[in-house]
Phi, psi and omega in degrees: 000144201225149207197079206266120181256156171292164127002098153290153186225137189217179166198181204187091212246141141324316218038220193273013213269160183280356176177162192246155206219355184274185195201159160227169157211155329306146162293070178209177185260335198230148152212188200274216174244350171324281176337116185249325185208177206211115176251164159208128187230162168204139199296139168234162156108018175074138212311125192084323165324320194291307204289328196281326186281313171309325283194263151004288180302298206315304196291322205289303159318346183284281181310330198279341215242312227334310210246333176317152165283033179293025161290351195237170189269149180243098186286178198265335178298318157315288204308297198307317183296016190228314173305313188266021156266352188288304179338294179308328148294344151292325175284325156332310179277016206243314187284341184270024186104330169266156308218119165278024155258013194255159194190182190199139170292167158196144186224138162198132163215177218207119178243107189272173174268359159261056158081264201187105216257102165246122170233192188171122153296114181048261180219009149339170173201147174252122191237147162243121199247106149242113177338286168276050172202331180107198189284104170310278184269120166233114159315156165259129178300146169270066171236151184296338183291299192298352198272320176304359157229023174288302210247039151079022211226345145221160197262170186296329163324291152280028182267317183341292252199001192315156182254032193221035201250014165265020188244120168247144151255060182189154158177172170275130187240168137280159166217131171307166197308296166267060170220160205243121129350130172289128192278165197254134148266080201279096164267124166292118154219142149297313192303073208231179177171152174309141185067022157310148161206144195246107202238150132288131163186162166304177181256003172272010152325300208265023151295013190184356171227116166299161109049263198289330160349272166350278198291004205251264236304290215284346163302352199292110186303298210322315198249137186301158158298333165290323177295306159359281155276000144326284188312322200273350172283349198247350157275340186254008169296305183277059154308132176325329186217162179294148206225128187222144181216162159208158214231116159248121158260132180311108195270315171213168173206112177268138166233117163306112177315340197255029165244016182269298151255187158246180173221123180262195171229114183295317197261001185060052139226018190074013206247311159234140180228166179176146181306164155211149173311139155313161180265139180298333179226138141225151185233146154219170179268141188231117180237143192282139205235127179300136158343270204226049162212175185280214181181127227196165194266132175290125178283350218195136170270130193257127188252116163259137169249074159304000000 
């Protein structure tokens, strides 16, 4: 599968906040078409903690991909070895003196040649968008509000404006001898086509831009991909919070027919086979294993105030 992009377009506001703790990569409003993969993170734990952790995470995915192939398959192994050099530049920097509170969200995604790699840490989000159809894909956030409304106890209506909806539970940390690193939710998709769009952000994005916003902005024919992410930074700059985003569009997708199906074994005896679609998502839990500490199951839901 060869996955070819337009120009990316991103942005990166303060909102209302007294300093900024979200980060991107790259760090530009424009990159090329070149560009195979794209983060945002955004910092918890209060001023500069955040940022420093956020900072961190950004540079370390930075460094780690710098030299990749993605001409090549970009594996969940891959992946997991590039989380734990970020894990590990957090813990470096916590052991040189800085804050075992600070922390970070993280959305990245990465386009290879077996199709589009998405993951994410706490409530930051990920959408994969087709214009004449909507919303493909949406992360689920690692948060207490969504878990309240996964087991029913409030509706997605009120999940909006909830007064408890800055409490995540997962994010990237330093972590102590006895705590376990938070896992990455890593989904795989094939299901990519031209004109596809794949958008990232902080939650302060989405403090002023719904859904249906989104999917209405980025279906519009009328608008340039510049116009585009221009209108959703200029509905979330005064956001409550700091608000960072990037717009990627699918530019073409050549597919080998023969990465359309598979062929299974229906009875497990060998005896009947048949073609079936590949499945459009796969998802796993990704867990980062620390260096040079134990590791033990983290217990407790943590309220960061992003």
């Amino acid at each position: 599968m060869k996955i070819l992009l337009h120009p990316a377009y991103s942005f990166y506001q303060q909102g209302k906040r007294n300093y900024q703790e979200d980060c991107r990569y790259p760090d530009v409003d424009r990159i090329g078409e070149k560009q195979r993969f794209f983060l945002v993170c955004d910092g918890v734990g209060g001023s500069e903690k955040g940022e420093v952790a956020s900072q961190t995470v950004c540079a370390a995915f930075g460094k780690a991909l710098r030299n990749t192939d993605f001409t090549d398959v970009f594996s969940v192994d891959s992946f997991g070895k590039v989380l734990d050099s970020a894990y590990d530049a957090l813990d470096q920097v916590a052991d040189r003196g800085g804050s075992m509170d600070m922390g970070t969200t993280l959305v990245f995604v990465c386009f290879h040649s077996d199709g589009c790699m998405m993951a994410h840490i706490g409530d930051s989000r990920i959408y994969h968008i087709r214009p004449d159809m909507g919303i493909l894909y949406r992360t689920s956030d690692h948060s207490y509000v969504n878990s309240l409304v996964h087991n029913g106890v409030i509706s997605p209506e009120e999940a909006v404006n909830h007064p408890q909806s800055n409490i995540i539970d997962r994010c990237m940390e330093p972590v102590e001898d006895d705590q376990r690193r938070c896992m990455a939710t890593v989904m795989q998709t094939k299901d990519i086509m031209a004109d596809d769009y794949f958008f990232i952000c902080s939650d302060g994005v989405l403090h002023d831009l719904t859904d249906d916003d989104l999917v209405s902005i980025v279906s519009n024919p009328e608008m340039t991909d510049s116009d585009k992410i221009n209108e959703i930074a200029s509905i979330s700059k005064n956001s409550s919070d700091n608000n960072t985003a990037w717009l990627i569009h699918v530019r073409e997708v050549v597919v080998d027919e023969k990465e359309e199906t598979e062929t299974v074994d229906i009875d497990n005896d060998g005896s009947t086979t048949r073609q079936i679609p590949l499945k459009k998502y796969h998802q796993e839990e990704v867990e980062s294993v620390p260096t040079n500490k134990k590791s033990s199951i983290w217990g407790w839901v943590k309220n960061l105030f992003n």
